[in-house]
C-alpha positions, 0 to 999 in steps of 0.5 A: 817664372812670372811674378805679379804682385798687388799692394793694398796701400793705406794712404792713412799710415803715415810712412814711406812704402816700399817693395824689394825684390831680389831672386838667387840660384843655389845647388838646392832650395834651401841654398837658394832661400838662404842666399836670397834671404840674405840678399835682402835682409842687407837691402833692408833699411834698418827702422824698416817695419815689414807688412809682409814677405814671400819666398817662393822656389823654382827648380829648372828640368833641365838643369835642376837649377833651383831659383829663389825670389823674395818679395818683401813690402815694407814701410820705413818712418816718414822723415821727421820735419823739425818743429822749427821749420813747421809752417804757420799752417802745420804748427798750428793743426798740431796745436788744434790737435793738442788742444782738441785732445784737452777739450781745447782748454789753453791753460793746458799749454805752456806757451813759453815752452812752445815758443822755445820748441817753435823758435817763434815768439810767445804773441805768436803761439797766442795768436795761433791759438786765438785763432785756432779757438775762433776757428772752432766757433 
């Protein structure tokens, strides 16, 4: 049995991509696909959200053994970086979207409260944004 598989990934979506592949043997089909089923749903992680599978069977003439292989693709969430350890650089892109979502009018922002989230200090968040608006001319 040969398999080949092709996967169209879409660097946009921000996740980690995966395939997982397992095969079992079973008296008949249903055995077989029931067994590889479960094989893989164990192997699966749990916030994994799956883009889409295959179960295809296989019966050998001679000895009537029937094989099943599953073939699932599936992202799983990026880890998530705590706001405290952003870079100037990140903590600021995420502010230029925040601002850029309120036609980058600042008073939509409460900088103590960045400064807490951030653990940086509130001339700081000024600053970012300073310069975020010089940035946009």
């Amino acid at each position: 049995m040969n398999l080949m598989v092709v996967v169209d990934v879409s660097p946009d979506l921000p996740a980690r991509k995966a395939i997982l592949v397992d095969y079992s043997s079973g008296r008949g089909k249903e055995d077989a696909i029931k067994e590889v089923l479960g094989k893989v749903n164990g192997k699966m992680p749990d916030d994994a959200t799956i883009v889409g599978f295959e179960v295809k069977t296989y019966t050998t003439p001679v000895t009537r053994r029937t094989y099943a292989v599953a073939v699932v693709v599936y992202n799983t969430p990026m880890d998530k970086k705590p706001l405290s350890k952003f870079t100037v650089q990140e903590r600021r892109q995420l502010l230029a979207g925040v601002l850029k979502a309120f036609e980058y009018n600042p008073r939509i922002l409460n900088i103590s409260e960045l400064a807490r989230v951030f653990e940086v200090s509130r001339d700081s968040i000024y600053y970012d944004i300073e310069q975020i608006l010089k940035e946009r001319g």
